[in-house]
C-alpha positions as CSV (number, residue, x, y, z in Angstrom):
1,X,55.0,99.0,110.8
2,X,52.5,100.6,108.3
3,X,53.8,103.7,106.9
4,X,51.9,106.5,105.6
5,X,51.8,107.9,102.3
6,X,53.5,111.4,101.6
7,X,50.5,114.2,100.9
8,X,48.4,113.1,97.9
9,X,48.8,116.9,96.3
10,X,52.3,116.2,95.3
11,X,51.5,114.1,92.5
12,X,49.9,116.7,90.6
13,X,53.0,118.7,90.7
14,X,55.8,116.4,89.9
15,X,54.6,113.1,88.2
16,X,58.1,111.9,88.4
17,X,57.6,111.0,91.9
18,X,55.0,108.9,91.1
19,X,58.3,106.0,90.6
20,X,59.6,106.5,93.5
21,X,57.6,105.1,96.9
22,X,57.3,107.7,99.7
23,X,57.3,106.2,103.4
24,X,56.5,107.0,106.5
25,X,56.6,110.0,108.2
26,X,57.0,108.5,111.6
27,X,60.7,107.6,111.7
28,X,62.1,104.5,113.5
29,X,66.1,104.3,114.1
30,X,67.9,100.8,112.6
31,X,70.9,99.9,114.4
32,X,72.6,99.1,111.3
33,X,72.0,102.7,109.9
34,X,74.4,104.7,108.6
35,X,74.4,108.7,107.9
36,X,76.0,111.0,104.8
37,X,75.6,114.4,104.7
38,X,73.9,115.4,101.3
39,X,73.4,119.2,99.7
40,X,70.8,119.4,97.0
41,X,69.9,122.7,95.4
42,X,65.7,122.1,95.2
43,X,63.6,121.5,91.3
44,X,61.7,124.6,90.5
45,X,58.7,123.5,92.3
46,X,59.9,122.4,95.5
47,X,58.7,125.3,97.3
48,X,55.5,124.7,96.3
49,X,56.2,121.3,97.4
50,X,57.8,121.4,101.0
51,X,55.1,124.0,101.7
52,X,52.8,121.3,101.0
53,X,54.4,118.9,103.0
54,X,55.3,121.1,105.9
55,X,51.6,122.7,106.6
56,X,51.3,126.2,106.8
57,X,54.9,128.2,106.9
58,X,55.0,131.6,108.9
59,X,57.0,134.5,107.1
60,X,58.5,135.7,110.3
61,X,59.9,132.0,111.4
62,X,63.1,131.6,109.9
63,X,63.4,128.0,111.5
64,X,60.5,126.1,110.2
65,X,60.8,122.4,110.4
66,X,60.5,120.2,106.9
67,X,58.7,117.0,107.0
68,X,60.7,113.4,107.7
69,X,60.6,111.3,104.4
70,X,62.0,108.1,103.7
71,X,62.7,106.9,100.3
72,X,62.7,102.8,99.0
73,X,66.6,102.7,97.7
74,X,67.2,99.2,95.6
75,X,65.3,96.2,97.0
76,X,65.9,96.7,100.7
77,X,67.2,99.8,101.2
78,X,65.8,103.4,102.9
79,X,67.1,106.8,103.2
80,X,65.7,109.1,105.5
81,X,65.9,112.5,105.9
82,X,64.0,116.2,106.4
83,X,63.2,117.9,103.6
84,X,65.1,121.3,103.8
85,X,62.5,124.8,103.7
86,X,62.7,126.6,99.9
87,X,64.4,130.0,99.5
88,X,60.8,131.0,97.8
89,X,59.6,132.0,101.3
90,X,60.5,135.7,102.6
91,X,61.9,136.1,105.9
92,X,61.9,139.1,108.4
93,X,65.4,140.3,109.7
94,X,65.2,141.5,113.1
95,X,65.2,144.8,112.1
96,X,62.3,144.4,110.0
97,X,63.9,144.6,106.8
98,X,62.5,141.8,103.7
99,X,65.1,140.4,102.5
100,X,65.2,136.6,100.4
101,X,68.1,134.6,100.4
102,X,69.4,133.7,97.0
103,X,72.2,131.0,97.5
104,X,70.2,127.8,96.5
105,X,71.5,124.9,97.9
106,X,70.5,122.9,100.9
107,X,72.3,120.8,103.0
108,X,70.5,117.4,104.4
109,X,71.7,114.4,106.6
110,X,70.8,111.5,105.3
111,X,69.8,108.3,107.5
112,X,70.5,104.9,105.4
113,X,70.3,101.1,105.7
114,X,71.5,97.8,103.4
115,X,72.2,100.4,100.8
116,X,75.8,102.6,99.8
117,X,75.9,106.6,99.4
118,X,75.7,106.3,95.8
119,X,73.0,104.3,95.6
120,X,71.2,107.5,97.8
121,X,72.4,109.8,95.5
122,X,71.1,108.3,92.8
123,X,67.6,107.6,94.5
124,X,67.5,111.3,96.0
125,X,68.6,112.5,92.2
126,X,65.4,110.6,90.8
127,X,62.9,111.3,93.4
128,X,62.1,114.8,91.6
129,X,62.5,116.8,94.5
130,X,66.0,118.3,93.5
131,X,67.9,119.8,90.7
132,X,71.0,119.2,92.1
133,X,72.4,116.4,94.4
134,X,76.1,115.7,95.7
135,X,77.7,114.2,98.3
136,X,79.4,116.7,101.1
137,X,83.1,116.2,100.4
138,X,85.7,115.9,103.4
139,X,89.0,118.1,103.6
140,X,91.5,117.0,105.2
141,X,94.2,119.1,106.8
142,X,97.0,120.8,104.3
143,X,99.6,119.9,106.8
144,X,100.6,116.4,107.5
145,X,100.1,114.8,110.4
146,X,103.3,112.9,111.4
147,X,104.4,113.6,115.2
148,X,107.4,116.1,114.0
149,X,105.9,117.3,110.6
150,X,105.5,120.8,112.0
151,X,109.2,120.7,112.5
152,X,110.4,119.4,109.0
153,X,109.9,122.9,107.7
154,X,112.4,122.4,105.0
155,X,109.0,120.2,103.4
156,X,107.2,123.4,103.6
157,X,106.5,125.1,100.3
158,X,108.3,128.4,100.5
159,X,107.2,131.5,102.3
160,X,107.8,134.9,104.0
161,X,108.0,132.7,107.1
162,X,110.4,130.0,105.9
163,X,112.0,131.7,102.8
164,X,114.4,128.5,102.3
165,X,111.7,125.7,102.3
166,X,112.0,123.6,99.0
167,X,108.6,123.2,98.3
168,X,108.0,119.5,98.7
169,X,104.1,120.0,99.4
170,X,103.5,121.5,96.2
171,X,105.4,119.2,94.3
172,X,103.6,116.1,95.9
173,X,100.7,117.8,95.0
174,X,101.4,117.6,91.4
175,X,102.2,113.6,91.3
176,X,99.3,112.3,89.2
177,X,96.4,110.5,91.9
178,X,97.0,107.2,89.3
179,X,100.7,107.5,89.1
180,X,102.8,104.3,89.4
181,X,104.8,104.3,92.4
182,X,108.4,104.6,92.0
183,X,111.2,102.0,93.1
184,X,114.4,104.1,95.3
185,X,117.3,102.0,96.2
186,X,119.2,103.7,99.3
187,X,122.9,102.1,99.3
188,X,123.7,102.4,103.2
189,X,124.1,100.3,106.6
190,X,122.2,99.1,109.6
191,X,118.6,99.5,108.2
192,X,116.4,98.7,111.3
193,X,112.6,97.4,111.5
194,X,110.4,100.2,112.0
195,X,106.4,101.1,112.6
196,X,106.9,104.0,110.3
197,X,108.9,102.9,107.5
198,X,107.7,100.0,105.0
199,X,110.9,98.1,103.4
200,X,109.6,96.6,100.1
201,X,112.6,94.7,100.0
202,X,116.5,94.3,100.0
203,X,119.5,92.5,100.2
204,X,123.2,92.2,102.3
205,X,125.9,92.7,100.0
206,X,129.4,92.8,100.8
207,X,129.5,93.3,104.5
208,X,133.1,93.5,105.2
209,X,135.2,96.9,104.5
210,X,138.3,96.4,102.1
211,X,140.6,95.9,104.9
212,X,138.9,93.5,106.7
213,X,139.7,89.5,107.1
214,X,136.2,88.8,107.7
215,X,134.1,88.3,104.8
216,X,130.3,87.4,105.5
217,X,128.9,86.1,102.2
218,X,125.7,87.9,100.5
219,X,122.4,87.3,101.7
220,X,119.0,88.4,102.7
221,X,119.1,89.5,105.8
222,X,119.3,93.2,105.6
223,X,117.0,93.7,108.9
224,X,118.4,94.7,112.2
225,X,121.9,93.2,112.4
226,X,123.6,92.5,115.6
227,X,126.8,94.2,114.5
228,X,124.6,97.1,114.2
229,X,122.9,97.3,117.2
230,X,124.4,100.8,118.4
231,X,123.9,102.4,114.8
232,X,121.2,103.9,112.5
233,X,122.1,105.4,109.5
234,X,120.7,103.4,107.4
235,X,117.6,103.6,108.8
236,X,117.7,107.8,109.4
237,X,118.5,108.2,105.7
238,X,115.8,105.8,104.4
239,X,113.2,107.9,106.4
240,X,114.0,111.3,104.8
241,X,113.2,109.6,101.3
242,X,110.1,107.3,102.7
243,X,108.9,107.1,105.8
244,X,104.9,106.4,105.8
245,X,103.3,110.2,105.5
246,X,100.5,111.3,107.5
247,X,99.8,108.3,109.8
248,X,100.3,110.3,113.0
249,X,103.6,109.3,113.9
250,X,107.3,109.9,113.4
251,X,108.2,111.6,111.0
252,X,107.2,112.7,106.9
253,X,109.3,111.2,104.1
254,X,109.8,113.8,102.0
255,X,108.4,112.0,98.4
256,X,105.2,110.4,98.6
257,X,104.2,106.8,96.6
258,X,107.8,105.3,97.2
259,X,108.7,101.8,97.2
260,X,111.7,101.4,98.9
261,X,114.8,99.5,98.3
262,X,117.8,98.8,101.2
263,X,121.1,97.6,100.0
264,X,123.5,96.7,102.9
265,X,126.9,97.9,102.5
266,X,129.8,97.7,104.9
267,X,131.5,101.0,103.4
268,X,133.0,98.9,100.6
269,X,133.3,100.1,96.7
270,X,132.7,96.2,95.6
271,X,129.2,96.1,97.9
272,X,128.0,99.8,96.4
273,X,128.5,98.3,92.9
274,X,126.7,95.2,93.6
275,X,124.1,96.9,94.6
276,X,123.6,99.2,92.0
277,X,124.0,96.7,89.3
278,X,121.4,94.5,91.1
279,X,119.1,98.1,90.4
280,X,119.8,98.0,86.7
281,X,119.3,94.2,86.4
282,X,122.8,93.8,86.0
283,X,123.6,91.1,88.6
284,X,124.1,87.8,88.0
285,X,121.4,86.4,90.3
286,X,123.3,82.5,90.1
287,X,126.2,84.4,92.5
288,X,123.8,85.3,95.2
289,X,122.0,83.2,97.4
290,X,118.0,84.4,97.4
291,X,118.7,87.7,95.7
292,X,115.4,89.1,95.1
293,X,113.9,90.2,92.4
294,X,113.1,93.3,91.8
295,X,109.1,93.7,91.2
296,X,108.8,98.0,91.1
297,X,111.6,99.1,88.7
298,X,114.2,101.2,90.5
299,X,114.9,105.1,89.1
300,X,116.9,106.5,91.8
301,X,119.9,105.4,94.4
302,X,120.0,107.5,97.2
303,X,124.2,107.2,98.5
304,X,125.2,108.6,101.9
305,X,128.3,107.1,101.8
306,X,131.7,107.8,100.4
307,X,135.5,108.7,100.9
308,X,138.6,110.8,99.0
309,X,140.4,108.8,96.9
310,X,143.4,110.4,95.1
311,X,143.2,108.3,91.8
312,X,139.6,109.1,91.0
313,X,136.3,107.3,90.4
314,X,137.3,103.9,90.1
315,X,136.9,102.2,86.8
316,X,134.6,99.0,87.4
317,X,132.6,101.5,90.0
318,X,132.4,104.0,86.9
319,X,131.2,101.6,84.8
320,X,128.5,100.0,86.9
321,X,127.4,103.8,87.1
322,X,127.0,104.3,83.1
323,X,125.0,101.0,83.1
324,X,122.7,102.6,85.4
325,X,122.7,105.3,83.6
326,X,121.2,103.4,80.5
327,X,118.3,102.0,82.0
328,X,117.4,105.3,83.2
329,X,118.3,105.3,86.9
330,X,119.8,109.1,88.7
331,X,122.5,108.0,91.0
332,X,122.7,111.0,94.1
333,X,125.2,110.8,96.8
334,X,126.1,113.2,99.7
335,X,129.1,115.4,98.5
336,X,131.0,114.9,102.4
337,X,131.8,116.8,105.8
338,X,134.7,117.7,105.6
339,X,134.8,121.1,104.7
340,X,137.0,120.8,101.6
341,X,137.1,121.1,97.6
342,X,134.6,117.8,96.6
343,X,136.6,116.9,93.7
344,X,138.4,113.9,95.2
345,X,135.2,112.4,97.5
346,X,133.2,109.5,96.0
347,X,131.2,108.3,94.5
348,X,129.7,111.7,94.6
349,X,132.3,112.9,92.2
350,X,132.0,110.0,89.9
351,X,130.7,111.5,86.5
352,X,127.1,111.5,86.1
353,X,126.2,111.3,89.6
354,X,124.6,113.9,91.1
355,X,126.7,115.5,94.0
356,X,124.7,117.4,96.9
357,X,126.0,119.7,99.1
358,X,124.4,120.9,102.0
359,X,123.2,123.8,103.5
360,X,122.0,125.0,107.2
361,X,118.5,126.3,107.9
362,X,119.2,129.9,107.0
363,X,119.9,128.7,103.4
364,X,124.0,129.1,103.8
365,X,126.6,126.4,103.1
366,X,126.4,124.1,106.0
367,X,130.0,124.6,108.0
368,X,131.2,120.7,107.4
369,X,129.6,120.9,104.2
370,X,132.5,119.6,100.9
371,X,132.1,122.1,98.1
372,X,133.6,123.1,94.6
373,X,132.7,122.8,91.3
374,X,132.2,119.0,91.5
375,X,129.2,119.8,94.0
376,X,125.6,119.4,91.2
377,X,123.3,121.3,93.7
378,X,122.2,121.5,97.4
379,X,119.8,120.8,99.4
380,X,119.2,121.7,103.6
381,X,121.6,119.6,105.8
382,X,121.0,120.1,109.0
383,X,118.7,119.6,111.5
384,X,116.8,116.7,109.3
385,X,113.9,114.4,111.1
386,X,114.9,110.6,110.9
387,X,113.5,107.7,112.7
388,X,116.1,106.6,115.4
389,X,116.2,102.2,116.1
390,X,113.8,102.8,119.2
391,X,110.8,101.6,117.5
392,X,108.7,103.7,119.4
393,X,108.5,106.8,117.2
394,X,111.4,108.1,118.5
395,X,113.0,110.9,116.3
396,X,116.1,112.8,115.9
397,X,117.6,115.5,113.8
398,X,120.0,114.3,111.6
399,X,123.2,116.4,110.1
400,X,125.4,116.2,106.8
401,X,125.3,115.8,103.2
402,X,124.0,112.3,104.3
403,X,120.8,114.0,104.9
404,X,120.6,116.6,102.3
405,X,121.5,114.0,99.4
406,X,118.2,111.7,100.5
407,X,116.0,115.2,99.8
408,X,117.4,115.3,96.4
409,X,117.0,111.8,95.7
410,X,113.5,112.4,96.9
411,X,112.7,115.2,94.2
412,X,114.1,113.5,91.9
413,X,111.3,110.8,92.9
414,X,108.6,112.9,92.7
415,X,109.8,114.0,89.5
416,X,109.4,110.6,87.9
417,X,106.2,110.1,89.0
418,X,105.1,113.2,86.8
419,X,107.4,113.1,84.0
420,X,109.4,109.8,83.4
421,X,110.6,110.1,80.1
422,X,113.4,112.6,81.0
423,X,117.2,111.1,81.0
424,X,119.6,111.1,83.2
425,X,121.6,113.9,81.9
426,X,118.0,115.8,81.2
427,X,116.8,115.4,84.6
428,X,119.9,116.5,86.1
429,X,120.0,119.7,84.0
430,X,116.0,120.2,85.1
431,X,117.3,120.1,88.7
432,X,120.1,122.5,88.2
433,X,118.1,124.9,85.7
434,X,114.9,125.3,88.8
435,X,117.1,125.5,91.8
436,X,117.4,128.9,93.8
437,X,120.7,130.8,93.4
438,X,122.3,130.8,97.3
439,X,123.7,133.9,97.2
440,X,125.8,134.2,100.1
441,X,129.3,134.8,100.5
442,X,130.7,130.8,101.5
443,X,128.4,129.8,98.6
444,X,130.0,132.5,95.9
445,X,133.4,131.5,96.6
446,X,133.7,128.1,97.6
447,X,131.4,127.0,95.3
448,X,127.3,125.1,96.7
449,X,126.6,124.1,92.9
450,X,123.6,125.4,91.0
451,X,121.5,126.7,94.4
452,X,119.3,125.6,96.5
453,X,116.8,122.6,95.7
454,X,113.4,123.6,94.7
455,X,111.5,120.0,95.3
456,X,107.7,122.6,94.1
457,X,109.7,123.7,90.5
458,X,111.5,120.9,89.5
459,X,108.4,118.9,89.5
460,X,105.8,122.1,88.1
461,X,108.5,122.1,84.7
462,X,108.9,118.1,84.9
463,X,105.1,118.6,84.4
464,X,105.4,121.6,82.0
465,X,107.7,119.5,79.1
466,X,106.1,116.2,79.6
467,X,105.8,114.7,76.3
468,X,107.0,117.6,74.2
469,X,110.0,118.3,72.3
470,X,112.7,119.9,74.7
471,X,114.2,121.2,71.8
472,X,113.5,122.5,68.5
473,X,114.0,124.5,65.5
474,X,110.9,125.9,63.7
475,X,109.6,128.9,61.9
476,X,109.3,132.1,63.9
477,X,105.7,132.1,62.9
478,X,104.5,128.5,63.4
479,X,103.0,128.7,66.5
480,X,101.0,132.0,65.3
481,X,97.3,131.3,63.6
482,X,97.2,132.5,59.9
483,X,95.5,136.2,60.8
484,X,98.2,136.7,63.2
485,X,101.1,135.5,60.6
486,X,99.2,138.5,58.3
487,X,99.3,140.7,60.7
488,X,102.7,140.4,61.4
489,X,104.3,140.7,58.5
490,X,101.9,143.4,58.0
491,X,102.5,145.6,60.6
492,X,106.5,144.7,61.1
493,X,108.0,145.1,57.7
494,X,110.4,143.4,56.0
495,X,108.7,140.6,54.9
496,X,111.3,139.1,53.8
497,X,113.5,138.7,56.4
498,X,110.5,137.7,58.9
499,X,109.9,134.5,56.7
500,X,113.3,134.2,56.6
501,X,113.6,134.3,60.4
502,X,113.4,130.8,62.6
503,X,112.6,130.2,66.0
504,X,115.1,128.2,68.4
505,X,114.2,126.8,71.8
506,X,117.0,125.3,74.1
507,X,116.1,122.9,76.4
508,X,112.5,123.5,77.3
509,X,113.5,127.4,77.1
510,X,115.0,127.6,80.8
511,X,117.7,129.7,81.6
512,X,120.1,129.3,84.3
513,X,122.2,132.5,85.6
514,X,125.3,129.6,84.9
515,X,124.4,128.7,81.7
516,X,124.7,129.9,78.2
517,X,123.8,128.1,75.3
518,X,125.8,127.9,72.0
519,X,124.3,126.9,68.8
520,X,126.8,125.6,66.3
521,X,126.2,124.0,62.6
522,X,128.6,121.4,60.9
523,X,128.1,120.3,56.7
524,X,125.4,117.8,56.5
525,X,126.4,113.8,58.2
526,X,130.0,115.2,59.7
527,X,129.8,114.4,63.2
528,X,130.0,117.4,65.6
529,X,132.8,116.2,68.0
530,X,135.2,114.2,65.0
531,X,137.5,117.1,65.0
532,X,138.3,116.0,69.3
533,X,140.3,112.6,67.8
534,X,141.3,113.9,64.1
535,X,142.9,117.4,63.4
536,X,141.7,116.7,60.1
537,X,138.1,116.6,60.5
538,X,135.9,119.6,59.7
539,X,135.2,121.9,63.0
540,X,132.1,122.9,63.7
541,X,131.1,126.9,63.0
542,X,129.4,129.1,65.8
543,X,126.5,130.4,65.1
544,X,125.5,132.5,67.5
545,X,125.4,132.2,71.5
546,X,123.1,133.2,74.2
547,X,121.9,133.4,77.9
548,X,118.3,132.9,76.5
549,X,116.3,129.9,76.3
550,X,114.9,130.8,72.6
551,X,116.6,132.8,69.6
552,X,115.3,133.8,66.8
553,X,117.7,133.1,64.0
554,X,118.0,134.1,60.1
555,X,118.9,132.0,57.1
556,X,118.9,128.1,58.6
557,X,119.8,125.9,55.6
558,X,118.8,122.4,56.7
559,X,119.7,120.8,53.2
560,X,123.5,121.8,53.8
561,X,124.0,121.6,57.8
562,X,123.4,119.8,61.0
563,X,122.3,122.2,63.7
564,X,123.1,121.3,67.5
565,X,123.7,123.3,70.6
566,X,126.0,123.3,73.8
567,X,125.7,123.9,77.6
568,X,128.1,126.7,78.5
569,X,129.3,128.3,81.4
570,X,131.8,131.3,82.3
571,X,135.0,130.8,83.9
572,X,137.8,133.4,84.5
573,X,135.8,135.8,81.9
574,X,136.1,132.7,79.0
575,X,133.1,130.9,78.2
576,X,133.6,127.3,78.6
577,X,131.3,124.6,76.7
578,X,130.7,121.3,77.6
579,X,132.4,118.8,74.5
580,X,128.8,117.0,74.4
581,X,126.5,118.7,71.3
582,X,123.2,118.2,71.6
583,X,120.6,117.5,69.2
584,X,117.1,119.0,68.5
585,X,114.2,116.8,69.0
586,X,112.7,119.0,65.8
587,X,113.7,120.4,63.1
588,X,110.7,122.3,60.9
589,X,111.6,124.6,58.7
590,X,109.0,124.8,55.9
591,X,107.6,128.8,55.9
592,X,103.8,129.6,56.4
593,X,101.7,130.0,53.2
594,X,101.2,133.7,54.1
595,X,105.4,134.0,53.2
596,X,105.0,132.6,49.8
C-alpha cells in the first residue's frame, strides 16, 4: 500500500529528518509485530513540530491526539507509533487556573516488525524528533517468588517487624551481576531428584557406617537410593544453601549463583574425608570408579552431620581439613542437638572449622541447640523451609544445627562471590567480627559463639576490604592531603611528636565486643612464637593493647623490630591471646615532607 509522506513543513524545521523516511499515516497491524514501550523527552522544536503534524490544537483540550508515524528501521523493518503532544501548549485546569506542565518526558508504545528494540531506539534517537530516548525498564518484585518465600523470614533483611532476620536480601544484592558462580559441596545422605533443586554433580562415598559388615563400593550414584527411600536430609539441607530462587515454587535457597556439590555419606568419618579431599583435589581419582571431576572450584562444605567423640578430632580427619584449608575452602558443620557443652561433637569442633549453633525465631539459643566456647557463631534453627522427597513442591520446616549450619555456609557463599581473596582464618574472623551480639540469658551463660549471623554485613565489609590491605602500619598523616598535614600540625601543636606519631589498623579496623587486639614487637628476623619451643629465645615485648580497630602509636623503629598483632579475648578478668601473631600487609613509615 502507498503511504503518504509526513507534512512537507517539517523539513524546514529539522533537516535531520530529511535521512530518515516518514510513512504512512494510515496504520496497518502485521501479525508478526511486536510492541516496547519507549519515553522520549521531545528536541526543542518539537512543539512546533507535533502542532504541525496534529492540525490545529485547542488550549482547553488536555487530550489532543498526535499523529500515527511509522519510521523505515534497517532494511525491512518499521516502528510505529503516536507522536506524544509538547509541554509548549497551556492547558486549563478545571478551575480555570493556567498552569504548564514542566516534567518533559513522554511516554510512547511503539509497534515494531523484522527489527529488535535497539534497533528502534536507535532509529527513534536519529529521527530528530527527540532529545532523549530510552527504553521503559521492568521491576520486578523485591520479594521472591518461591511458594513459601513469604515464610522464610529469617531471608528477610532485618526490620522492626522481623528484628532477627539475617539479611540475606541485601547481601545477594551486593554479589557482582558478572560474578563467577561458586562451587558448595554439602557432605550428607539421601539427596533426592527434585524440580526445585539443580545437582551440578556428586558422588557415593563410603556408604556403610563403621560398624557395619556391608560395605558398597564408591560410585556415582548419589540420586535417590532405595535404602533411602523414607529419608530426606540430604535433600532438606541442600535446599537451604541452593534451591532454584524465584521460579514460583518451593522454596528460596538462601545464596544465590550456587553450583552445587552432593557427597553421599553413610555417617562415616572415612566417607566425610573422602569427600572433602575430593573438594581440595586431593583424591586419588585411580581409587574410584567414575569420580567426577570437579569443573566449578569448590570454597565451602556445608556438614550436618557429626557425633561426640571423647578422644578428639581425629588425626587423618584433621588433616584432610588443613588441606582444605590450603586451597582456600571454609569447612561449616552444625554444632549438634543435644543440648550440651560442643567441645566433644565433630567435626564441628575440629580446629578450623566453623561450628554453628542455632537459635529459635525469637533470636534465643534454640532448646536442643550444643553450645560453649567451641560454638564459631549461630545462625536461626528452627522452623527452616526444605524441599521434602515428594517432588511436587512439597515443603516442610526443618529443625537443628543441621539447618542453621547450611545458612552459614550460605553467607559464607555469597561472600566469595564478592570478595574471594580472604582466607580461611580471615573470613571466619569477618563472620564473627559482623555478627549480632544475642544477648539473652541461655546465650550469656552457656555460651551461642560470636552472635547471631548477619548474611547483609558480612558481605557489605567482604565488599568494603576487597583488594586492600587488612592491615597496616603507616604515618598518622598519610591519608591527609598536604594542606590538611599543615593544618594539623598547625593548629595541634607539638609538631614533633605528631610526625612522630603512626597510625595502626587491625584487621580492616572492626571491632568485636569479644575481641581485643595486642600489638607486640620482637628485634628484627626473631620469629614471634620461638620463645613457645625454646626458653631461650627472645620474647616478644607488648606494645600496647586495645578494643579499637586503629591506634595511633609513637616512636615505631622499623630498622630494629618486627611489628605483629594478636586476637585477644577476656576470660575470668585475664585477657587471653591467641599463640598465632599476625602480620601487617603494610608497613610505611616514611613522614610527610610537611614534618621535615
Amino acid at each position: 500500500m502507498q503511504h503518504q509522506p509526513l507534512i512537507e513543513d517539517m523539513k524546514m524545521l529539522n533537516k535531520t529528518l530529511l535521512s530518515i523516511t516518514l510513512i504512512g499515516l494510515s496504520l496497518s497491524t502485521s501479525v508478526n509485530a511486536e510492541n516496547v514501550r519507549i519515553v522520549v523527552s521531545p528536541a526543542p522544536t518539537y512543539g512546533e513540530l507535533s502542532a504541525q503534524s496534529s492540525g490545529a490544537l485547542k488550549e482547553q483540550d488536555d487530550s489532543t491526539t498526535g499523529s500515527n508515524v511509522c519510521l523505515n528501521v534497517g532494511l525491512n523493518g518499521s516502528a510505529c507509533f503516536k507522536l506524544p503532544q509538547a509541554n509548549t501548549i497551556q492547558k486549563y485546569s478545571t478551575q480555570g487556573v493556567k498552569r504548564t506542565y514542566t516534567y518533559k518526558y513522554k511516554m510512547i508504545d511503539v509497534e515494531y516488525s523484522n527489527t529488535d528494540k535497539k534497533a528502534v531506539v536507535e532509529a527513534l534517537k536519529k529521527s530528530g524528533l527527540f532529545e532523549s530516548v530510552e527504553l521503559d525498564r521492568q521491576y520486578k518484585p523485591l520479594s521472591l517468588n518461591d511458594t513459601f518465600y513469604p515464610n522464610q523470614t529469617y531471608l528477610f533483611n532485618k526490620s522492626d517487624e522481623h528484628p532477627h532476620a539475617m539479611n540475606f536480601e541485601q547481601a545477594n544484592s551486593l554479589v557482582p551481576e558478572n560474578a563467577q558462580p561458586v562451587g558448595v559441596l554439602v557432605i550428607d545422605t539421601s539427596f533426592k531428584s527434585n524440580t526445585d533443586l539443580i545437582h551440578t554433580d556428586g558422588y557415593r562415598f563410603y556408604t556403610s557406617g563403621a560398624n557395619e559388615s556391608v560395605v558398597i563400593r564408591p560410585n556415582p550414584n548419589y540420586l535417590d537410593l532405595p535404602e533411602y527411600a523414607n529419608d530426606d536430609h540430604g535433600l532438606a539441607v541442600a535446599s537451604v544453601i541452593a534451591a532454584t530462587r524465584n521460579n514460583s515454587l518451593g522454596v528460596a535457597g538462601a545464596a544465590k549463583n550456587v553450583k552445587l556439590y552432593a557427597a553421599d555419606n553413610r555417617l562415616s568419618v572415612t566417607g566425610l574425608v573422602q569427600a572433602v579431599l575430593w573438594a581440595a583435589g586431593e583424591l586419588d581419582h585411580s581409587e574410584f570408579d567414575n569420580l567426577p571431576t570437579i569443573s566449578t572450584p569448590i570454597k565451602v562444605i556445608n556438614i550436618s552431620q557429626g557425633g561426640h567423640g571423647d578422644f578428639g578430632c581425629l588425626r587423618f580427619e584433621q588433616e584432610a581439613f588443613n588441606l582444605a584449608y590450603s586451597k582456600g575452602i571454609k569447612i561449616v558443620a552444625g554444632s549438634g542437638n543435644d543440648n550440651r557443652d560442643s567441645k566433644t561433637f565433630f567435626p564441628a569442633s575440629c580446629d578450623g572449622v566453623i561450628s554453628v549453633g542455632a537459635t529459635n525465631s525469637s533470636g534465643d539459643k534454640a532448646s536442643f541447640s550444643n553450645y560453649g566456647d567451641q560454638v564459631t557463631i549461630s545462625a536461626q534453627g528452627v522452623g527452616i523451609g526444605v524441599l521434602m522427597k515428594e517432588n511436587n513442591g512439597a515443603v516442610g520446616g526443618g529443625s537443628g544445627t543441621s539447618y542453621s549450619s547450611p545458612l552459614v555456609a550460605s553467607a559464607l557463599a555469597i561472600m566469595e562471590q564478592i570478595n574471594s581473596n580472604l582466607s580461611v582464618k580471615d573470613a571466619t574472623r569477618l563472620l564473627k567480627f559482623t555478627a549480632t551480639k544475642i544477648d539473652t540469658q541461655d546465650c550469656n551463660t552457656l555460651g551461642c559463639g560470636a552472635g547471631l549471623l548477619d548474611a547483609g554485613k558480612l558481605a557489605d565489609t567482604a565488599k568494603l576490604i576487597k583488594d586492600k590491605e587488612i592491615s597496616k602500619i603507616e604515618h598518622a598523616l598519610s591519608d591527609k592531603s598536604e594542606c590538611e598535614k599543615t593544618w594539623f600540625l598547625d593548629h595541634f601543636g607539638q609538631k614533633a611528636r605528631l610526625c612522630e606519631s603512626y597510625k595502626v589498623t587491625f584487621f580492616a579496623g572492626l571491632t568485636s565486643d569479644s575481641n581485643t587486639y595486642r600489638l607486640s614487637k620482637i628485634s628484627k628476623g626473631t620469629a614471634f612464637d620461638a620463645h613457645i619451643n625454646d626458653s631461650n629465645a627472645e620474647q616478644p615485648e607488648v606494645v600496647l593493647s586495645t578494643k579499637n580497630g586503629t591506634a595511633l602509636v609513637s616512636d615505631f623503629d622499623s630498622n630494629t623490630y618486627d611489628y605483629a598483632y594478636q586476637f585477644c579475648s577476656t576470660k575470668d578478668g585475664s585477657l587471653v591471646c591467641e599463640s598465632e601473631y599476625n602480620t601487617f600487609d603494610k608497613v610505611e613509615l616514611s613522614k610527610p615532607a610537611s614534618c621535615s
